[in-house]
TIVO-2410 file (N, C-alpha, C; in nm, 3 decimals):
# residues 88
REC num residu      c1      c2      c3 atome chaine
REC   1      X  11.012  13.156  12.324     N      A
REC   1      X  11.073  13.025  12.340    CA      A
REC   1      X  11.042  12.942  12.217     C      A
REC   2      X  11.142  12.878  12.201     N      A
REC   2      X  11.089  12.767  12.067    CA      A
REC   2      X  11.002  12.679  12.100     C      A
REC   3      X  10.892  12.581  12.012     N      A
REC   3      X  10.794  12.566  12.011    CA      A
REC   3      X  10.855  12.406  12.023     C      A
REC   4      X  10.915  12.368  11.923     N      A
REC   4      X  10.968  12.231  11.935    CA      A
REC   4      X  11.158  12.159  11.960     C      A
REC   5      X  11.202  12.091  12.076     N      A
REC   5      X  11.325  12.047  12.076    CA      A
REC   5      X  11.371  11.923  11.990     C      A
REC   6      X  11.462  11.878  11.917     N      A
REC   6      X  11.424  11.794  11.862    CA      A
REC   6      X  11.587  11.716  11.928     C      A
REC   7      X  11.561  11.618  11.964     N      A
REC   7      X  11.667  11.510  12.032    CA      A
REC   7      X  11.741  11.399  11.965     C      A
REC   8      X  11.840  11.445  11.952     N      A
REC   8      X  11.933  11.351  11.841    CA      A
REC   8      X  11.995  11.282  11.936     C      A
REC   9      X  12.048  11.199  11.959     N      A
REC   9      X  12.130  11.101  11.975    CA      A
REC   9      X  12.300  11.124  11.929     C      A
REC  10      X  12.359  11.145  12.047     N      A
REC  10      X  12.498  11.190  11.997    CA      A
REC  10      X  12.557  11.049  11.918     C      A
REC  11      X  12.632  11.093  11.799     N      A
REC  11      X  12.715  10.980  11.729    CA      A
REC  11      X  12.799  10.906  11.775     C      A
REC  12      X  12.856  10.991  11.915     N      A
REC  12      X  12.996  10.965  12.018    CA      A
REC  12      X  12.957  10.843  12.057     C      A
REC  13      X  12.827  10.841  12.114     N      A
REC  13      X  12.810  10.708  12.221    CA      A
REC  13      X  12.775  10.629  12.183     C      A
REC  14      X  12.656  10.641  12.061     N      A
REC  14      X  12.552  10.559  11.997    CA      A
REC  14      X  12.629  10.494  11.881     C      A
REC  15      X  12.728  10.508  11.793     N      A
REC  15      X  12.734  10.514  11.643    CA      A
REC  15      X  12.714  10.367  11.652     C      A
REC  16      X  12.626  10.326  11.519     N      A
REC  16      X  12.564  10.270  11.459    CA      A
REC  16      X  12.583  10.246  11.299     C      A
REC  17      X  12.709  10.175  11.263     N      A
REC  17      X  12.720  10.207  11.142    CA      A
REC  17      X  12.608  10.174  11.024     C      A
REC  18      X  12.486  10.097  11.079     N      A
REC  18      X  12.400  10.028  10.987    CA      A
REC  18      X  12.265  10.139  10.983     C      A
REC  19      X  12.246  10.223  11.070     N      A
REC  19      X  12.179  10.352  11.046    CA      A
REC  19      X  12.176  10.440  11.000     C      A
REC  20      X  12.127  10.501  10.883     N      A
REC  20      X  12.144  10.625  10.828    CA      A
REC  20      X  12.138  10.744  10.858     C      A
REC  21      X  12.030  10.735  10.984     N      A
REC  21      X  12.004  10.858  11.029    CA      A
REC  21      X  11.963  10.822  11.184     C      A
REC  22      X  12.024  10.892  11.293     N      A
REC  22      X  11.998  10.889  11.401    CA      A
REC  22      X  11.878  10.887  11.453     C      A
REC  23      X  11.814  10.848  11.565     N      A
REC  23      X  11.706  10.853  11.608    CA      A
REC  23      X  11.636  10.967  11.661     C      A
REC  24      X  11.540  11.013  11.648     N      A
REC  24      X  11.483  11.157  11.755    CA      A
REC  24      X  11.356  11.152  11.758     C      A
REC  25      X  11.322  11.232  11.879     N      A
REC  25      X  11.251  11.222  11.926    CA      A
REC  25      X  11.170  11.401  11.948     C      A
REC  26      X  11.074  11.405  11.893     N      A
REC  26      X  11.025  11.586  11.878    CA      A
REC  26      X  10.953  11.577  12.062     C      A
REC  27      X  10.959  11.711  12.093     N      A
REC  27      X  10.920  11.776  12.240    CA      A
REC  27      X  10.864  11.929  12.184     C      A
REC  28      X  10.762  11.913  12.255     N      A
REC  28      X  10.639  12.033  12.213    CA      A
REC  28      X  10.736  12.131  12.359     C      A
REC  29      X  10.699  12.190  12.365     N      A
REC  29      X  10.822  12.338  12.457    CA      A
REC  29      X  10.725  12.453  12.447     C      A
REC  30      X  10.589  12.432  12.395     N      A
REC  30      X  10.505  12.560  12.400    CA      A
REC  30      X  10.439  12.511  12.521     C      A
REC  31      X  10.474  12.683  12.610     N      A
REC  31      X  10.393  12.680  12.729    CA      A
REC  31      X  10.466  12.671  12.854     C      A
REC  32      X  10.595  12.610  12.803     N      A
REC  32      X  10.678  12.488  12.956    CA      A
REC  32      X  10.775  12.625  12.966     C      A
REC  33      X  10.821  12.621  13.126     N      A
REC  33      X  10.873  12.676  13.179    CA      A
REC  33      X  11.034  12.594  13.126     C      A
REC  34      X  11.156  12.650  13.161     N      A
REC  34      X  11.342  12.617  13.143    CA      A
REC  34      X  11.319  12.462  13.173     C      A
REC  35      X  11.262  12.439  13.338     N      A
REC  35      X  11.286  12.332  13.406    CA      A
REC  35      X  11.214  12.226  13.350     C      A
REC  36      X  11.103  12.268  13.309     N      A
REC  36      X  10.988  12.145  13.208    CA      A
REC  36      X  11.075  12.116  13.136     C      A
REC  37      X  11.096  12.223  13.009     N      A
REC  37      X  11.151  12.138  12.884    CA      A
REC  37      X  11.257  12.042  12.963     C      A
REC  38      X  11.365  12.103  13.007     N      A
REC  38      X  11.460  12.032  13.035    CA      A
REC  38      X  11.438  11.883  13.146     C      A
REC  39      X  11.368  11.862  13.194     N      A
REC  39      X  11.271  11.743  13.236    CA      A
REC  39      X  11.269  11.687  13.136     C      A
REC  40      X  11.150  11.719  13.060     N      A
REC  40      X  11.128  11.633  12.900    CA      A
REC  40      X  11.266  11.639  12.808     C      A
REC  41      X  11.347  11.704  12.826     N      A
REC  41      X  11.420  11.635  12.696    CA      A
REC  41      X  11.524  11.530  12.792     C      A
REC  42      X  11.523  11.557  12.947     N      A
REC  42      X  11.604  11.407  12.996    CA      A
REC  42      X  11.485  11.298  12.976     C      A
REC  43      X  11.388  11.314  12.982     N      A
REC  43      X  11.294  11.214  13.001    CA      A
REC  43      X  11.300  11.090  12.865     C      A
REC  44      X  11.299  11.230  12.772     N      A
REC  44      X  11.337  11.127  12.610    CA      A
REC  44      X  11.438  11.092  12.598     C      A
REC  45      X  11.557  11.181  12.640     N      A
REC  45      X  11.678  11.113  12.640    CA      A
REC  45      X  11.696  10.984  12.636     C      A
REC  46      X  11.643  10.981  12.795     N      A
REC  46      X  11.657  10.818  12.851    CA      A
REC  46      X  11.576  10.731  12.765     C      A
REC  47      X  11.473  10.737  12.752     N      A
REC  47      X  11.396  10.672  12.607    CA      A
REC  47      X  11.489  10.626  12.539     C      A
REC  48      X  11.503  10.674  12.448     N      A
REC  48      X  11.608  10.697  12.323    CA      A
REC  48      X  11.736  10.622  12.357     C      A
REC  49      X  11.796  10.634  12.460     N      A
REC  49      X  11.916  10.598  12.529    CA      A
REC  49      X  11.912  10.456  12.536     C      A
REC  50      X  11.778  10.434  12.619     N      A
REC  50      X  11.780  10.277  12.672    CA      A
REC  50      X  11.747  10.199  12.541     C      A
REC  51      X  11.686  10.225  12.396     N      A
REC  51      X  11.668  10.178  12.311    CA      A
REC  51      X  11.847  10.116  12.265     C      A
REC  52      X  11.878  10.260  12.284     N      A
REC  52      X  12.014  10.250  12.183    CA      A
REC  52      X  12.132  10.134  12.251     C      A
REC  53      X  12.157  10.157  12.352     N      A
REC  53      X  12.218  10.076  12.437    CA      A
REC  53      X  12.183   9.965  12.482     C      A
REC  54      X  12.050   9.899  12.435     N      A
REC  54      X  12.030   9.765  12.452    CA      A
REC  54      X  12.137   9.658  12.407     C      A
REC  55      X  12.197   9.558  12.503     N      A
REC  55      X  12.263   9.455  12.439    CA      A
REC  55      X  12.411   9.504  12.480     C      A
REC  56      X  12.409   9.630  12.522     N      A
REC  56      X  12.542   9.687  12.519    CA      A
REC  56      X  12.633   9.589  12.628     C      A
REC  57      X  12.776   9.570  12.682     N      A
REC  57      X  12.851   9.516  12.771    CA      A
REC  57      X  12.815   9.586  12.874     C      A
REC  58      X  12.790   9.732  12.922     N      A
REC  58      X  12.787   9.802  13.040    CA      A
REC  58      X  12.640   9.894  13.021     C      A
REC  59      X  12.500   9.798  13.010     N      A
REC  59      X  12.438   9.907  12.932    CA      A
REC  59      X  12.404   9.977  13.036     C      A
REC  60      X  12.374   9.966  13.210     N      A
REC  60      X  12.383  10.124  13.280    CA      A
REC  60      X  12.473  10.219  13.261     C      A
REC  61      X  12.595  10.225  13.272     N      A
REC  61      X  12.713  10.311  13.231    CA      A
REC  61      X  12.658  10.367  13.097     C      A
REC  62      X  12.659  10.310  12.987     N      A
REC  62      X  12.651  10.375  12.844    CA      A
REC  62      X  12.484  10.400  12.854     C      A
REC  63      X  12.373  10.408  12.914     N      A
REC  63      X  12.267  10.436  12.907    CA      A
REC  63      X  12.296  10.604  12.960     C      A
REC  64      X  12.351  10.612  13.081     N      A
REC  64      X  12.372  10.738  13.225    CA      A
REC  64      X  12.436  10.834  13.118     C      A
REC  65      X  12.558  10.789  13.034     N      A
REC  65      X  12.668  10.854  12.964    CA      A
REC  65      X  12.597  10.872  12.815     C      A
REC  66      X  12.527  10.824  12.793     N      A
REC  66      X  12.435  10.855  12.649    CA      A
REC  66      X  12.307  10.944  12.710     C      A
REC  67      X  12.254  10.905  12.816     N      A
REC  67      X  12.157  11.063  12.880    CA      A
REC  67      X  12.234  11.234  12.856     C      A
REC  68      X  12.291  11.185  12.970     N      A
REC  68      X  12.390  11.296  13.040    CA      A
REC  68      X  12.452  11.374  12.894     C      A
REC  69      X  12.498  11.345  12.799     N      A
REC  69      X  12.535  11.366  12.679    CA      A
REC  69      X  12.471  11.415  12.590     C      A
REC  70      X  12.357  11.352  12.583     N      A
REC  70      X  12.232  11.394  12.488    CA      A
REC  70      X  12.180  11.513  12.527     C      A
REC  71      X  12.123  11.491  12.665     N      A
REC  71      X  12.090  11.600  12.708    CA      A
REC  71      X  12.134  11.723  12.704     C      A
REC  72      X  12.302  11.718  12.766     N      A
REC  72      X  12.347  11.868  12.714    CA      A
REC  72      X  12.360  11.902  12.608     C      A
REC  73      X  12.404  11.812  12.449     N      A
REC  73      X  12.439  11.898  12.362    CA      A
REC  73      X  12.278  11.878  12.312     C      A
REC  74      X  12.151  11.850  12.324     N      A
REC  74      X  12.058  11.939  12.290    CA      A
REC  74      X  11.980  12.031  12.375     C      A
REC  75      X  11.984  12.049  12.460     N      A
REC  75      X  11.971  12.205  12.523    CA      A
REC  75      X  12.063  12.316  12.479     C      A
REC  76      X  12.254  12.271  12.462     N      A
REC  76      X  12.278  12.344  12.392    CA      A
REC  76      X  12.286  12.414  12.230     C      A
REC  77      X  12.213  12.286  12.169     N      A
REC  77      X  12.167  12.289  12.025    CA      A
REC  77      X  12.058  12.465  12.038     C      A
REC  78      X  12.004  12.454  12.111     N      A
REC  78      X  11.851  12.525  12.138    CA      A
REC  78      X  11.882  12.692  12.106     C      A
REC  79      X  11.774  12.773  12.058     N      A
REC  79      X  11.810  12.868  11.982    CA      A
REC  79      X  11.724  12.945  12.096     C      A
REC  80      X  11.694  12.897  12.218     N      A
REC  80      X  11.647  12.991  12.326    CA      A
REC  80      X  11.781  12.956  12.460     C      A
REC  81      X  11.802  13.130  12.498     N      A
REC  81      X  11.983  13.158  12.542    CA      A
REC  81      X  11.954  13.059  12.677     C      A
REC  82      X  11.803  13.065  12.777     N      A
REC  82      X  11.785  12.998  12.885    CA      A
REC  82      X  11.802  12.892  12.859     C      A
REC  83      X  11.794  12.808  12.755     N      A
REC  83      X  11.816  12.642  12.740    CA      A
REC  83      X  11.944  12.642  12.731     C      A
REC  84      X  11.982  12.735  12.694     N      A
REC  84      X  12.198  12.695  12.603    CA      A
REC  84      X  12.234  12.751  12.764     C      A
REC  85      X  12.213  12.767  12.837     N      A
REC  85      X  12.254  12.835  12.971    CA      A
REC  85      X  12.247  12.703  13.076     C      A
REC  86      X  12.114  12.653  13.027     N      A
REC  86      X  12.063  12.536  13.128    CA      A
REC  86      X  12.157  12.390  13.122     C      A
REC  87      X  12.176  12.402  12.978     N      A
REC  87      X  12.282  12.294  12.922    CA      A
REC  87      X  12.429  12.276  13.028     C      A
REC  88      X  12.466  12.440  13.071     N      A
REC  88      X  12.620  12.422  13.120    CA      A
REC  88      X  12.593  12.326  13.249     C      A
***
């Protein structure tokens, strides 16, 4: 299993034209079972999410839809097949 996930922030929901580089957040994955990591990378998600969407017009909606988003395309980023599986 890979050792570290690293959580980007999709451009779709977040874009930010005054940022150069998206936000992330590293997740240690040594040791953790499919269901851990994937716990921890919703867990940062939402982190990350509720940062980004502060101030927003609907920020529950675009917080849920910037999780939900994040989350799958980095599990499916993941170069272990159980995470890209866990993603669908």
């Amino acid at each position: 299993m890979i050792r570290l996930v690293t959580l980007a922030a999709a451009a779709a929901c977040i874009a930010l034209p005054a940022m150069a580089q998206s936000p992330s957040i590293r997740i240690s994955t040594a040791g953790k079972s499919v269901e851990q990591v994937k716990a921890a990378v919703h867990k940062a998600a939402w982190r990350l999410c509720a940062r980004e969407t502060e101030g927003a017009s609907f920020p529950i909606d675009e917080q849920r839809a910037c999780v939900t988003d994040t989350t799958r395309t980095t599990l499916a980023q993941s170069s272990d097949p159980a995470l890209r599986l866990a993603s669908r």
